[in-house]
PQR file with spaces between the fields and no chain letter, atoms N, CA, C, O and H, PARSE charges and radii, in Angstrom:
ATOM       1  N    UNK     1      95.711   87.874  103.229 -0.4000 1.5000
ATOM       2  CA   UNK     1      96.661   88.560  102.385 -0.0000 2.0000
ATOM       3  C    UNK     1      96.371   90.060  102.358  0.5500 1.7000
ATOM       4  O    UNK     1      97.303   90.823  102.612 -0.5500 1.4000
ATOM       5  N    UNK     2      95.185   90.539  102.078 -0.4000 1.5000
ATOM       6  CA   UNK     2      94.806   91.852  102.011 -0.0000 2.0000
ATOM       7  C    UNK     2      95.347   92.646  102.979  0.5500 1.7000
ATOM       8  O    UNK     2      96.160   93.548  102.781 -0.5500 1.4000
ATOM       9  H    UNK     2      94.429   89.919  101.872  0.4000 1.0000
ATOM      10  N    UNK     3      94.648   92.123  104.591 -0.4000 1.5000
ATOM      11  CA   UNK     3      95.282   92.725  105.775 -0.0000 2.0000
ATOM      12  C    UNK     3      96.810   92.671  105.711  0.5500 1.7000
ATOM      13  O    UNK     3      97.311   93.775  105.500 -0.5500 1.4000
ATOM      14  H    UNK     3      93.988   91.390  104.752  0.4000 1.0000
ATOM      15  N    UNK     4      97.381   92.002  105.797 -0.4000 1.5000
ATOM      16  CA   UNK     4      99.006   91.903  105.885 -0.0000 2.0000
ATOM      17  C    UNK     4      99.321   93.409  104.619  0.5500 1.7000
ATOM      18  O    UNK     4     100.003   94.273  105.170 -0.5500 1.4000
ATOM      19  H    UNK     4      96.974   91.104  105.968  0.4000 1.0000
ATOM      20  N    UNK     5      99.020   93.695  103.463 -0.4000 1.5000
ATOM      21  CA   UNK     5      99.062   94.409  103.084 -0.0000 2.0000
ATOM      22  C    UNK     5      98.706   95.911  103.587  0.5500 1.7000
ATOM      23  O    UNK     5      99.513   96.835  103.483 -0.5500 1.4000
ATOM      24  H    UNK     5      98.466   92.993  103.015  0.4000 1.0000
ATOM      25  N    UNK     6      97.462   96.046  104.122 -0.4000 1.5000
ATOM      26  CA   UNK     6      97.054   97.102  104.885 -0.0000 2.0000
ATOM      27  C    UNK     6      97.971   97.195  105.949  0.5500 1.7000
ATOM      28  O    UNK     6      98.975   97.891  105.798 -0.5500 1.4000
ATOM      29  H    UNK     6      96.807   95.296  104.207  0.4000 1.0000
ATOM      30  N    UNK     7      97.752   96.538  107.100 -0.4000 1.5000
ATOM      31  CA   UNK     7      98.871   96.690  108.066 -0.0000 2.0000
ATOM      32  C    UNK     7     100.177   97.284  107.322  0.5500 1.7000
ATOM      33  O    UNK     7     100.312   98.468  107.013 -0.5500 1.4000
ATOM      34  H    UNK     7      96.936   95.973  107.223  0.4000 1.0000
ATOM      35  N    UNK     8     100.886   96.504  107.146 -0.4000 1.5000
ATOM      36  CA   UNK     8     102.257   96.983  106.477 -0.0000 2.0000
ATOM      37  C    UNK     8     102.331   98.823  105.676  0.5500 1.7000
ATOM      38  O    UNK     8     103.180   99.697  105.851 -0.5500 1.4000
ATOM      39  H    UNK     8     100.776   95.542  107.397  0.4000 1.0000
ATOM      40  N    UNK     9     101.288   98.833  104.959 -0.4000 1.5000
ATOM      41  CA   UNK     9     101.165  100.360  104.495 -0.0000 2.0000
ATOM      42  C    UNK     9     100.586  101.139  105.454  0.5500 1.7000
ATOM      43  O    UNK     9     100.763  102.300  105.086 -0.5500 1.4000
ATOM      44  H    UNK     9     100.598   98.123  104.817  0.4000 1.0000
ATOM      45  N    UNK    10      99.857  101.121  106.715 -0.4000 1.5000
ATOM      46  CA   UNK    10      99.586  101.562  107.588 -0.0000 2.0000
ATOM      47  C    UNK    10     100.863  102.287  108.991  0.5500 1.7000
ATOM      48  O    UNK    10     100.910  103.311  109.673 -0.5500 1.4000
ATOM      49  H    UNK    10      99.713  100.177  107.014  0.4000 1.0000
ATOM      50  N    UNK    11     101.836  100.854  108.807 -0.4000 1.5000
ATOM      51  CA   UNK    11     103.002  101.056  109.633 -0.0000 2.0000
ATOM      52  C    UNK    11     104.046  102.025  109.030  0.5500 1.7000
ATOM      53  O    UNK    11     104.965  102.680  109.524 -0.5500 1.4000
ATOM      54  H    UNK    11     101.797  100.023  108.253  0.4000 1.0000
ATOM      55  N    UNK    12     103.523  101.857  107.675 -0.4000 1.5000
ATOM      56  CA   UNK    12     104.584  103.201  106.984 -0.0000 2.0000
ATOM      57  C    UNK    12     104.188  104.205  106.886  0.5500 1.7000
ATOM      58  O    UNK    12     104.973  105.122  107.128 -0.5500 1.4000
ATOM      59  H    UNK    12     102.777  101.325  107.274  0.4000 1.0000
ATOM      60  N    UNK    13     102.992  104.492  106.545 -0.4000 1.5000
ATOM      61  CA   UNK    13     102.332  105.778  106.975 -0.0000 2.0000
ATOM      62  C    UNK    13     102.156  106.270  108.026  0.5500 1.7000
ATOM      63  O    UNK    13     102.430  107.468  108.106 -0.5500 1.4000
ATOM      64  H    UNK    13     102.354  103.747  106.348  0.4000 1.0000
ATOM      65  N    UNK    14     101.741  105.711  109.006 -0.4000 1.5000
ATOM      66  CA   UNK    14     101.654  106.564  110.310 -0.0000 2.0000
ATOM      67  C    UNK    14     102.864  105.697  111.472  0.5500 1.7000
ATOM      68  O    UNK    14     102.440  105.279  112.549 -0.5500 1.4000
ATOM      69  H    UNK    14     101.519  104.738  108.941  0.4000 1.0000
ATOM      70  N    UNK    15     104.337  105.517  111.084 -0.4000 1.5000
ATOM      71  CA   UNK    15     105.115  104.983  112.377 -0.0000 2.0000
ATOM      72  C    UNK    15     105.249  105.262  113.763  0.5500 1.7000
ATOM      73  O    UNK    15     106.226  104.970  114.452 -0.5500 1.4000
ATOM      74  H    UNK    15     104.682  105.857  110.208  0.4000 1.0000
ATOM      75  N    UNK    16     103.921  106.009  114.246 -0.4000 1.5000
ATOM      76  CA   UNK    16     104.315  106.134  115.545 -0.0000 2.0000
ATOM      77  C    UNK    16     102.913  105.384  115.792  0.5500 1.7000
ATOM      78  O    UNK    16     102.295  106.064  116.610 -0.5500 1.4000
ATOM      79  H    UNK    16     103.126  106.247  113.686  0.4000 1.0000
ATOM      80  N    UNK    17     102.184  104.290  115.425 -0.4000 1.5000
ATOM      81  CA   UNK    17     101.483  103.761  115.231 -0.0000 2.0000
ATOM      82  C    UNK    17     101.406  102.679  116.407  0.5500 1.7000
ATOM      83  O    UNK    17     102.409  102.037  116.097 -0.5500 1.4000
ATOM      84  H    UNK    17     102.686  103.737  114.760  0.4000 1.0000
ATOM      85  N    UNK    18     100.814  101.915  117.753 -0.4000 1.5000
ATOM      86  CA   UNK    18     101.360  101.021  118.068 -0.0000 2.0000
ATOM      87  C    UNK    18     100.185  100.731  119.354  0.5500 1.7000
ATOM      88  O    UNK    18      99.559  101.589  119.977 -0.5500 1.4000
ATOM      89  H    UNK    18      99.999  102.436  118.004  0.4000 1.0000
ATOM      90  N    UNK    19     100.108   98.887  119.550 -0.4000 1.5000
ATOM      91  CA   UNK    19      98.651   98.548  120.414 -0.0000 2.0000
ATOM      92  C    UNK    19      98.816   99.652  121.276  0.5500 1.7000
ATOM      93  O    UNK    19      99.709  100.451  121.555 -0.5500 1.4000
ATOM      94  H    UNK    19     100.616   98.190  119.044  0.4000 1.0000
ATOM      95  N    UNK    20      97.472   99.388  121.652 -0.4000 1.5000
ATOM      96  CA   UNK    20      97.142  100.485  122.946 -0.0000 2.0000
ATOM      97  C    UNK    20      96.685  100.174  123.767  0.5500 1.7000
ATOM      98  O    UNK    20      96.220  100.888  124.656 -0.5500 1.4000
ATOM      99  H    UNK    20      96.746   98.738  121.426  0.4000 1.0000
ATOM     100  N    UNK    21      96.686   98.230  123.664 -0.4000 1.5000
ATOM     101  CA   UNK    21      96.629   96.979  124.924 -0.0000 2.0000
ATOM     102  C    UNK    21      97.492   97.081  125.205  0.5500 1.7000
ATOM     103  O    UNK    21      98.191   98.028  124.844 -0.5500 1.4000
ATOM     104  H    UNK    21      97.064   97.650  122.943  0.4000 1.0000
ATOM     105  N    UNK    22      98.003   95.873  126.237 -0.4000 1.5000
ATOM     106  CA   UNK    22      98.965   94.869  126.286 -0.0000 2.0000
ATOM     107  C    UNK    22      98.636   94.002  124.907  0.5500 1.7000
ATOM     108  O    UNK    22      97.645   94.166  124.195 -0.5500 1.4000
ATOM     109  H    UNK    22      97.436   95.104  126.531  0.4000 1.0000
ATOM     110  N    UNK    23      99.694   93.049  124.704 -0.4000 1.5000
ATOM     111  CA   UNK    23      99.412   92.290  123.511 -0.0000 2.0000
ATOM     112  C    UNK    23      98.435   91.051  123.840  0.5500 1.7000
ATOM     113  O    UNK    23      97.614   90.500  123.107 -0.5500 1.4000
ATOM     114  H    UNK    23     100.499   92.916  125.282  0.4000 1.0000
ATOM     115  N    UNK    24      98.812   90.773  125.265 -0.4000 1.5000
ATOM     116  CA   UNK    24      98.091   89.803  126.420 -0.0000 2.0000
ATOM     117  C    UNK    24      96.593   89.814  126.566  0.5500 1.7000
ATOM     118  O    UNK    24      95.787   88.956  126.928 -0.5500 1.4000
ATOM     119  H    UNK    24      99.479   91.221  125.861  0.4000 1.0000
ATOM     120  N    UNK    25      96.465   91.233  126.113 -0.4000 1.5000
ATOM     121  CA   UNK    25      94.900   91.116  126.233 -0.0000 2.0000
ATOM     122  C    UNK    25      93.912   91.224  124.938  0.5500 1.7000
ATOM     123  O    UNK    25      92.732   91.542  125.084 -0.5500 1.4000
ATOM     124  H    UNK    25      97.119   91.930  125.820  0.4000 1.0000
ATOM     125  N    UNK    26      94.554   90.899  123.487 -0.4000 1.5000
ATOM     126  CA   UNK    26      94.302   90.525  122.707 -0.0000 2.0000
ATOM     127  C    UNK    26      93.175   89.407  122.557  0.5500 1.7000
ATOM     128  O    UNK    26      93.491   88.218  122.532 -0.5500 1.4000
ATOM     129  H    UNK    26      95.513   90.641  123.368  0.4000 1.0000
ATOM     130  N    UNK    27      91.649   89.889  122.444 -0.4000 1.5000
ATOM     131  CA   UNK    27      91.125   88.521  122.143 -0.0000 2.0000
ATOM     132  C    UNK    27      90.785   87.812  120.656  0.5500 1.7000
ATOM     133  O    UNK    27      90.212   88.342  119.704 -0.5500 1.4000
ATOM     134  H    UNK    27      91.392   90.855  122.464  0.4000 1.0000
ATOM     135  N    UNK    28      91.219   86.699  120.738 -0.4000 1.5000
ATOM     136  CA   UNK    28      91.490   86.224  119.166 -0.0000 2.0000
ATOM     137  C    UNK    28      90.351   85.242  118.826  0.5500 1.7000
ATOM     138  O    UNK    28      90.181   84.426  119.732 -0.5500 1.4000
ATOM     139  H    UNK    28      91.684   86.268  121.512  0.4000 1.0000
ATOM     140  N    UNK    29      89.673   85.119  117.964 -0.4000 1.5000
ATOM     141  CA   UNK    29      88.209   83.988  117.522 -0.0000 2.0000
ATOM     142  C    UNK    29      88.773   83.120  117.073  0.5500 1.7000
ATOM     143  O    UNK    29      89.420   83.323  116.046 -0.5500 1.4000
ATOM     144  H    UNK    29      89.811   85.782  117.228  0.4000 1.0000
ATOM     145  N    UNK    30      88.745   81.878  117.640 -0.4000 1.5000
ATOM     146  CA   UNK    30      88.995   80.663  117.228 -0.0000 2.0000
ATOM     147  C    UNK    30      87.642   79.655  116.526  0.5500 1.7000
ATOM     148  O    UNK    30      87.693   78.596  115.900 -0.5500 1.4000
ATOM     149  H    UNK    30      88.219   81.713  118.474  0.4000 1.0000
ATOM     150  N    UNK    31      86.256   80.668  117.026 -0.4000 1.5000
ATOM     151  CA   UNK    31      84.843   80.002  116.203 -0.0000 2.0000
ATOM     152  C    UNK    31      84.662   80.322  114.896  0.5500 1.7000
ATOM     153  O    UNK    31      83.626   80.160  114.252 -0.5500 1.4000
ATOM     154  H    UNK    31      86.214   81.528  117.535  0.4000 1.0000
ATOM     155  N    UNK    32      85.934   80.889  114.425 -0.4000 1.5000
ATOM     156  CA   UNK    32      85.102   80.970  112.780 -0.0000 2.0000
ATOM     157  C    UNK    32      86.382   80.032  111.961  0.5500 1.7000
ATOM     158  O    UNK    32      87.405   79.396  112.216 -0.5500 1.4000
ATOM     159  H    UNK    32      86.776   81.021  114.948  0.4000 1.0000
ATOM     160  N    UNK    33      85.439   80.491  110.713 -0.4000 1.5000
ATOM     161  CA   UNK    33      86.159   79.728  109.405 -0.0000 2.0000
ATOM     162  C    UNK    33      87.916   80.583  109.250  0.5500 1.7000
ATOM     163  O    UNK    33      89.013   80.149  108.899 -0.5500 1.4000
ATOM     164  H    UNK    33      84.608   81.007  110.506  0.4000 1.0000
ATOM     165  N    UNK    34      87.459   81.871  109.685 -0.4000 1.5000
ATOM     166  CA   UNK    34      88.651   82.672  109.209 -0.0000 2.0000
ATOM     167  C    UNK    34      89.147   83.277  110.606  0.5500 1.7000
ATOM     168  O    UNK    34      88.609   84.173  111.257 -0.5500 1.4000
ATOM     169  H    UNK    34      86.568   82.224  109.970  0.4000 1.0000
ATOM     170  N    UNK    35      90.118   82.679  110.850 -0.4000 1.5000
ATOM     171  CA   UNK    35      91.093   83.140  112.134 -0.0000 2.0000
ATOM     172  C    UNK    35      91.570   84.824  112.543  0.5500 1.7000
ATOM     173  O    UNK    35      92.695   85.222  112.241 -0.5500 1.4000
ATOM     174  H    UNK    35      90.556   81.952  110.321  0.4000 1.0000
ATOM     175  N    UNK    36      90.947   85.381  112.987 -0.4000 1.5000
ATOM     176  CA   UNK    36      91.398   86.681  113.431 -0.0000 2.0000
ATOM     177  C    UNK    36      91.700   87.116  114.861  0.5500 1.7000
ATOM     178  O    UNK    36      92.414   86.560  115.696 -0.5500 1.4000
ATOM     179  H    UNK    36      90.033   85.058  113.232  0.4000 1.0000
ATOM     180  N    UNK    37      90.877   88.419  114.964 -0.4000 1.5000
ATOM     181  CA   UNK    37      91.034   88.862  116.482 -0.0000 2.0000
ATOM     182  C    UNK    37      89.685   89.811  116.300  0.5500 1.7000
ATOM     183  O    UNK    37      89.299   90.353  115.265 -0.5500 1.4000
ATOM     184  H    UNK    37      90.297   88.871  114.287  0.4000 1.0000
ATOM     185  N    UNK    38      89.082   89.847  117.628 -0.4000 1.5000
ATOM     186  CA   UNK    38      87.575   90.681  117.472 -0.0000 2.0000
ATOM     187  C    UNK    38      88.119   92.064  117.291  0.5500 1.7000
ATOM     188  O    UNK    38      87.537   92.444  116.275 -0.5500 1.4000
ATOM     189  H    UNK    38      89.395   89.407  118.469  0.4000 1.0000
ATOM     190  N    UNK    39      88.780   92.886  117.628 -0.4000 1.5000
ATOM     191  CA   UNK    39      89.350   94.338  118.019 -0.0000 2.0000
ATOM     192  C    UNK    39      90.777   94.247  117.789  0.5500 1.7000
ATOM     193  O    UNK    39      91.629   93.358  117.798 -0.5500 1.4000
ATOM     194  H    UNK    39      89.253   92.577  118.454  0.4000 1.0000
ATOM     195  N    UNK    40      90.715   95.721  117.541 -0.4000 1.5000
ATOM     196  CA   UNK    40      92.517   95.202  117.867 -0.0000 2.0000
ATOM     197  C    UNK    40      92.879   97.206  117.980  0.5500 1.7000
ATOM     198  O    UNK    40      93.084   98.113  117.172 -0.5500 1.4000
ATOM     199  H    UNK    40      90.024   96.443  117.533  0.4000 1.0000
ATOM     200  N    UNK    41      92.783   97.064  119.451 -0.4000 1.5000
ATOM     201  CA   UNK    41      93.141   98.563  119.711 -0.0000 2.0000
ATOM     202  C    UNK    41      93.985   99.537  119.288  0.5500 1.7000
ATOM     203  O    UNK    41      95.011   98.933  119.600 -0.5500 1.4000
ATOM     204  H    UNK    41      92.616   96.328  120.107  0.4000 1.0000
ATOM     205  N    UNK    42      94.393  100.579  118.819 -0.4000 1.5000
ATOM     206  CA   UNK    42      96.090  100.981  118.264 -0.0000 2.0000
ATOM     207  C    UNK    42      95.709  102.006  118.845  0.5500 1.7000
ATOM     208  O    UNK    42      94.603  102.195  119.353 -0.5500 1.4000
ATOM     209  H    UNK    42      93.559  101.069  118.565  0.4000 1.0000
ATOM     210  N    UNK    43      97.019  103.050  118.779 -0.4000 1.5000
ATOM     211  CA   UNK    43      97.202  104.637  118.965 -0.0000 2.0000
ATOM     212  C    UNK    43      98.179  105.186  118.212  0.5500 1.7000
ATOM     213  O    UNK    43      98.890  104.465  117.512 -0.5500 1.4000
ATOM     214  H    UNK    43      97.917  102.897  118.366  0.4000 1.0000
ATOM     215  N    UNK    44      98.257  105.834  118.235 -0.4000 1.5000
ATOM     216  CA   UNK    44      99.422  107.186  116.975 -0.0000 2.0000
ATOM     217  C    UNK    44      99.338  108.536  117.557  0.5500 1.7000
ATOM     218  O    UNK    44      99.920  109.478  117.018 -0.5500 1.4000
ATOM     219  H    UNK    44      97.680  106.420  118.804  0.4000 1.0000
C-alpha cells in the first residue's frame, strides 16, 4: 500500500519520470514473503 502511494505521488511530481529498462528486463523475487522487484531503474 505505501509504495502504490509513493509511486503515484512520484508520477505527479516528476511526469517525465519513466523505466530506463525494457520492462522485460525487470527482475522480480519470488523467494520472499513480500513480492517485489530487486531494482527498478527510472530516469527523468
Amino acid at each position: 500500500m505505501e509504495l502504490q502511494v509513493v509511486y503515484g505521488t512520484l508520477y505527479r511530481r516528476i511526469p517525465t519520470m519513466k523505466l530506463a529498462i525494457p520492462p522485460e528486463r525487470i527482475r522480480f523475487k519470488h523467494d520472499m514473503i513480500v513480492y517485489g522487484v530487486h531494482e527498478l531503474p527510472v530516469s527523468w
